[in-house]
N, C-alpha and C positions, 0 to 999 in steps of 0.2 A: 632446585625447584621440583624437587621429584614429588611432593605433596601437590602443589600443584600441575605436575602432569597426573597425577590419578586422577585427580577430580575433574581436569579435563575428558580426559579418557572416556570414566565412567559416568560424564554427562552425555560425547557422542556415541558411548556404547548404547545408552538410553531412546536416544531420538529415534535407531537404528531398531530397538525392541518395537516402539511406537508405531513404527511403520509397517512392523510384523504382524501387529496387533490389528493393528485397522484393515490389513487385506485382507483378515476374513473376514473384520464387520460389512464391507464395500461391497456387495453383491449383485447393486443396482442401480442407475444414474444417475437417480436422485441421492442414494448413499455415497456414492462414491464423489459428484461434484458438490453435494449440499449437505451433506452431515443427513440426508434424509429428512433436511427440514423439520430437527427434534432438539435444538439445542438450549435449556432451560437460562435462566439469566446470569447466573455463575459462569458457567461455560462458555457463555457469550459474551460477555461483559470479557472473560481476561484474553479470548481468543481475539477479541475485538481490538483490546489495545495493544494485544501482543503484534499483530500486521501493522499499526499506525506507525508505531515506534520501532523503527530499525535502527541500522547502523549509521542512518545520515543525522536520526534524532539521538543517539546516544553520544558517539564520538565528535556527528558533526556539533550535536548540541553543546557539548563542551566546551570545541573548538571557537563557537561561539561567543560564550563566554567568557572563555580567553581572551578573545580578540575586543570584545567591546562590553564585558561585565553582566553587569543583572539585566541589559535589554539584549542578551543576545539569545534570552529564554524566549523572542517575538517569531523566530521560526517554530519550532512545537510548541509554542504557545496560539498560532492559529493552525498547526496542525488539532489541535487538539477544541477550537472551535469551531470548525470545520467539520469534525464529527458531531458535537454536539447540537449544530441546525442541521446535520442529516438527522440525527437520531428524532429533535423533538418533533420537526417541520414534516420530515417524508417517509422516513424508516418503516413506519408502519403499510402505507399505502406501496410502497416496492414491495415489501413484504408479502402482502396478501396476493400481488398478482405470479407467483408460483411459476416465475421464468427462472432461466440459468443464467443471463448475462445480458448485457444493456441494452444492444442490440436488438433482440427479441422486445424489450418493452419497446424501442422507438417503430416495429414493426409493429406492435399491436395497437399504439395509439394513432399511427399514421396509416395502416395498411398496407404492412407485407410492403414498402417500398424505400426504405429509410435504412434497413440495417446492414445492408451489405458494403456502403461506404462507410459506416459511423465503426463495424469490423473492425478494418482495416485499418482507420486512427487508433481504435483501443488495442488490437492486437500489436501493434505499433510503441505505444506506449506502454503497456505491461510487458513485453520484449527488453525495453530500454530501462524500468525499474526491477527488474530482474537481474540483466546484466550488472547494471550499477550496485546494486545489492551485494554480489555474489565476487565483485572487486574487493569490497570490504572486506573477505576474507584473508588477503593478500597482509594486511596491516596486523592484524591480530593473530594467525597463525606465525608474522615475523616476527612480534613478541614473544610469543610461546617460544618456537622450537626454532628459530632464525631460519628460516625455510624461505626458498626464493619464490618470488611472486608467482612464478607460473606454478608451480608445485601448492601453493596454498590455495591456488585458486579452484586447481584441480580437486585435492582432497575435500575443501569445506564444497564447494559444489554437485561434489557427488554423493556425499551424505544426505546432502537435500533433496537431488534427486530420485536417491533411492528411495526412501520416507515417502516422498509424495507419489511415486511412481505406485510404490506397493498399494498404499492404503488411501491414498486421493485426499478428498477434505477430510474425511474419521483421522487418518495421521496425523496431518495436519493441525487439526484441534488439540489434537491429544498431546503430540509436542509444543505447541502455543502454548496451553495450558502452562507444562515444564516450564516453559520458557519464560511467561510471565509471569512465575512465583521466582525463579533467580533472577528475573531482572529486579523485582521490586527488592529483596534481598540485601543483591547485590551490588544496587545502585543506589536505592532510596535508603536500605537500613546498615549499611556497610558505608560504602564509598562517599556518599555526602557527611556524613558527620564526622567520619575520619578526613575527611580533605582540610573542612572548615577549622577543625583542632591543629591540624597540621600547620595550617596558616596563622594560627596563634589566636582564632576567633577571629569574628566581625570586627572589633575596633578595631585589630591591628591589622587587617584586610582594608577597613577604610583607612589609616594612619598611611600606610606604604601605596595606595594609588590614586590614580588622580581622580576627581569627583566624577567625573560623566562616567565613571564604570560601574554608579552607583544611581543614576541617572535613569529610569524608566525608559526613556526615549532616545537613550543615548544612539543609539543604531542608526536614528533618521526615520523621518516620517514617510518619503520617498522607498523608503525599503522594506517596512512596516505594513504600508499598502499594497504594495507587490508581493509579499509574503500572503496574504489575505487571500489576492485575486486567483496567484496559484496554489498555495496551498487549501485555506480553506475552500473555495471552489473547486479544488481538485477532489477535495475529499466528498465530494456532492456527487461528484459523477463517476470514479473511477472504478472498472470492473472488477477490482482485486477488495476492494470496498464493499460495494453492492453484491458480491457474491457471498461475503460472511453474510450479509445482511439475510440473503437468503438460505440462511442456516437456522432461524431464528423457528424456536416454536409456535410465535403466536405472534401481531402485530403486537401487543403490550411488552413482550420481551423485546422485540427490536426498537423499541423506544426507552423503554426506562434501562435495560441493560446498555444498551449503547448510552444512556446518558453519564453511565457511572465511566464507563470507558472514558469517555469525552474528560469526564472531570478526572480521571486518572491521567490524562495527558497534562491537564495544567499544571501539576502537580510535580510532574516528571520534569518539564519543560523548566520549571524555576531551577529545579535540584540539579539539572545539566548545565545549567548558568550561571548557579553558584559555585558549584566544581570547581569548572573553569576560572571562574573569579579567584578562587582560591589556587589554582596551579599555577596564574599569575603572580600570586605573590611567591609563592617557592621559587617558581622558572620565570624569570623577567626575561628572559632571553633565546626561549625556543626558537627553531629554524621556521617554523611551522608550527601555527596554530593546533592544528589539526591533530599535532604528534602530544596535545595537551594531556586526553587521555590516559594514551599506553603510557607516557613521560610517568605519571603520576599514581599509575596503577605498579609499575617495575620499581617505580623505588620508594614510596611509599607505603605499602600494604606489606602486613607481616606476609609469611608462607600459608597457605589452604587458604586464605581472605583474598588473598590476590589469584587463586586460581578461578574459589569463587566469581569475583567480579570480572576476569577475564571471562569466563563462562557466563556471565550475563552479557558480555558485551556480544562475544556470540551469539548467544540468544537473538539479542537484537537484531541480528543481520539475518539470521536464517530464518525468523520469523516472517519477516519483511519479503525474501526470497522467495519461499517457499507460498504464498501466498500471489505471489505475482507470477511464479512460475503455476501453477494450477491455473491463474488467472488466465495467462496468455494462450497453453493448451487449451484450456475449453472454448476464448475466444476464436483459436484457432481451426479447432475440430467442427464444431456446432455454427459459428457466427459463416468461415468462409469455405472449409473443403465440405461440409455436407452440403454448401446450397455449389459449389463447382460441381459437387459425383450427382445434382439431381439433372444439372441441366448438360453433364458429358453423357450419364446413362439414363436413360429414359425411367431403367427400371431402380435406380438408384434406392427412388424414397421405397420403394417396396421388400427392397433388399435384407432377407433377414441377417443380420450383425448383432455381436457380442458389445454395447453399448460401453460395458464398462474397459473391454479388452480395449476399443480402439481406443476413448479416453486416455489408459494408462499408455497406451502408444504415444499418443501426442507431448501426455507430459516427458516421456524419457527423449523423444526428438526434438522438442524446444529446451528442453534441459542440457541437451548433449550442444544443441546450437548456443545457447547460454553461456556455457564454461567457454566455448572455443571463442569468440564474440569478445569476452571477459577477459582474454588474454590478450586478443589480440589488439584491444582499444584502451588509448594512451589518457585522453581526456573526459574525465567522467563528467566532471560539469558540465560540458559543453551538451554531451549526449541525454542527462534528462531534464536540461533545462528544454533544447527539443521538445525532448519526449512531453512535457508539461505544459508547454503554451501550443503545440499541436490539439493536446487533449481539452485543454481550458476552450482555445478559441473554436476549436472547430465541432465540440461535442454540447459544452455546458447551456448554451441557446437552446438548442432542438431539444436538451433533455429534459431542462425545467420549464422551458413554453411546452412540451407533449406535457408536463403536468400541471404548470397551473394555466394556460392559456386555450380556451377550448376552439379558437379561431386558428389556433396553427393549423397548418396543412403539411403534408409532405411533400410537396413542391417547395413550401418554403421551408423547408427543413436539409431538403438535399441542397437545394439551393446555400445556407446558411454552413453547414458543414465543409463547401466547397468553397468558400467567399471566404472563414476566418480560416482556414488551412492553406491556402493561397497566399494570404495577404498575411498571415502570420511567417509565412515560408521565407516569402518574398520581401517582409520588414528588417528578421532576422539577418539576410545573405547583404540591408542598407543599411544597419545600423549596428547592426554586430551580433552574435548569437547571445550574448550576456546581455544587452541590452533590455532596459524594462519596455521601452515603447512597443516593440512587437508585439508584447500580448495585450496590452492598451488596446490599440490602434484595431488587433486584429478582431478582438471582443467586439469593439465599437462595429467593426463592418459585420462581422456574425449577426449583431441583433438589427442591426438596419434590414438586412437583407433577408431577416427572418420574416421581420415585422411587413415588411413593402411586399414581398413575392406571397406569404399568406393571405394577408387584403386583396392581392390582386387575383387569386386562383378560390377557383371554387372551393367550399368548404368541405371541410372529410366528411364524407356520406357519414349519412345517419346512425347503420344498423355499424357501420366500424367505427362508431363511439358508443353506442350502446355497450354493446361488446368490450369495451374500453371499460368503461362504468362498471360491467357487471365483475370486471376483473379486479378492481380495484376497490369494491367493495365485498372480494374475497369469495365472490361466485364464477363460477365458469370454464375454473382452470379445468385443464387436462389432466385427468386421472393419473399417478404416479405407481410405480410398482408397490406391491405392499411392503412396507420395513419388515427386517426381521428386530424380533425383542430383543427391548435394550437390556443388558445385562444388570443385572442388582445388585 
């Protein structure tokens, strides 16, 4: 495999240039958390699909497939519509209002009273699609080089961390970028067509299984819907989401660039279902779904093609990763310790500070919390499905009534955030964490208690919708350091 360990190599030697590269674009907050808010539709577009699609839509998406055929593309296949109504429906209007993270918008539509709880879930939830992320490591570095879980966790985690550390979102984009030309590559023009030839074509793919693997709905419609609720609603609200969004250079770019992302997922999502389709008829008999994959990539793919598509499956994960880890720093930095040092030091918000220095603090200590987190936690499912119906039930109300409902209040909004995080908490510990009623039940009491405590409380002053309006029609923001020129 020594072909494929160069190519291994000289793709994490790459990521690691990236990262180099971007610390001296990064000079300023908005360069350093938002790309400077300059990222034209190319750029955005593969940066965009490259965070959707990690390592739970690559491997998990195969494993998928495996298990239940062409319906088991119904996970990123509503990942992947779930971007596409952010992009048509809202991408534009987050865009123009020229924050860093969600929090801040549910503070501007509410008034300064809403984000210091709503924090707390998101920095919660990007914590937990981080860690999960950065486990995947553990499975693809023990194909490569048979390195023990904690050893893989460590090395692919701290590549990431360096990258994001040095150069923030500029890194980040920049190995996205990377990342989503070998995933397409090496999953869409490599690894699907050789899988499907390997299985001897389609006819002999349908000849050798039974019909429901060919079945659109074979998955169940019970699990189809619950795919929707949290994935596509997940991708509405989540900060690791909405902070590309705020990369974007113009409200047109984060719409029709996100729409080509969107349609890049659907696209993905079949070709990870077919795989799998097809790994089932070679291996009728895996231990583990999930091992469908690496199974198929170790004995299937000549030498350099298999290093190749191991290096997209990479890809996938450190994309994902890396993304949520920026995410959860900046929620961490900005959403909860800058409003803790205003009200521990008087003179806090006066305080002159190095903006981008503390940022790259945060991301190296949620990164360094990350890896350790990653090694120590046995059950990944359990931990973002958590992290998922916390964020679904206790965020997705207050985010999209702050935008299309002008009668929300932030009364009913904190109220709503405490109501489906309670009762999602507390359905989980009665019916089980895997359980779908949780996030049902707990959505259901989010919007009641949105809907009743906002009728019941006075409505948001005037001049903080005003204020609102002028944000969101792309006036009002707050002045940004000046960018330094983009290179040509």
């Amino acid at each position: 495999m020594a072909v494929d360990y160069t190519v291994i190599v000289v793709y994490l030697a790459g990521m690691l240039a990236m990262g180099w590269w971007g610390m001296r674009r990064a000079k300023s907050k908005s360069e350093f958390l938002v790309a400077g808010r300059r990222l034209g539709p190319w750029m955005y577009s593969g940066t965009m699909a490259a965070i959707v699609l990690g390592g739970a839509s690559t491997i998990g998406g195969v494993g998928l497939g495996y298990q239940y055929g062409l319906s088991g593309a119904w996970m990123v296949f509503t990942i992947g519509l779930g971007l596409l109504a952010l992009s048509v429906f809202f991408s534009a209007r987050i865009a123009r209002l020229k924050v860093y993270t969600v929090s801040e918008m549910l503070d501007l539509r509410y008034g300064g009273r809403a984000g210091v709880i709503s924090g707390v879930v998101m920095w919660a939830y990007t914590l937990m699609l981080a860690v999960t992320s950065t486990i995947a490591y553990a499975t693809i570095f023990d194909v490569l080089f048979d390195l023990n879980r904690t050893v893989a966790i460590v090395i692919g985690g701290s590549i990431v961390v360096a990258y994001s550390t040095l150069g923030g979102m500029w890194s980040i984009t920049l190995t996205d970028m990377v990342q989503f030309v070998v995933k397409t590559i090496g999953v869409l023009l490599l690894l699907l067509p050789i899988a499907v030839v390997k299985a001897g074509g389609f006819s002999e793919m349908k000849a050798k299984l039974p019909t429901e693997y060919f079945d659109p709905l074979g998955i169940g419609g019970e699990t189809i819907f619950t795919y929707v609720l949290i994935y596509t609603f997940g991708m509405l609200i989540g900060q690791d989401i909405w902070q590309r969004v705020f990369t974007a250079r113009s409200d047109k770019v984060a719409r029709y660039g996100g729409t080509v992302a969107g349609t890049y997922c659907l696209v993905y999502a079949i070709a990870g279902a077919v795989i799998g389709t097809a790994a089932k008829v070679m291996y009728p008999k895996l231990p583990s779904a999930d091992a469908a994959f690496a199974t198929i990539v170790k004995d299937e793919l000549p030498m350099g093609v298999r290093g190749l598509v191991l290096a997209a499956a990479l890809a996938a994960v450190m994309s994902t990763s890396s993304g949520a880890l920026i995410a959860c720093a900046t929620v961490a930095n900005n959403d909860i310790w800058s409003r803790l040092r205003g009200v521990v030091s008087p003179r806090g918000a006066d305080e002159a500070h190095d903006e981008v220095k503390g940022n790259r603090l945060f991301i190296l200590v949620m990164g360094i919390a990350v890896i350790c987190i990653a090694i120590a936690l046995n059950d990944v499912v359990q931990a973002l499905t958590v992290a998922y119906n916390l964020l679904v039930a206790g965020l997705l109300v207050p985010i999209l009534g702050g935008l299309l409902w002008r009668r929300g209040t932030a009364p009913g909004a904190l109220a709503a955030v405490a109501a489906g995080g309670l009762s999602v908490v507390g359905l989980m510990w009665w019916y089980g964490i895997l359980a779908n009623e949780p996030v049902y039940y707990g959505l259901l009491t989010s919007l009641a208690v949105y809907v009743v405590v906002s009728l019941a409380t006075r409505p948001t002053d005037a001049a903080v919708l005003a204020a609102w309006r002028e944000r969101l029609a792309g006036r009002g923001a707050e002045p940004e350091a000046e960018p330094a020129p983009v290179p040509q």
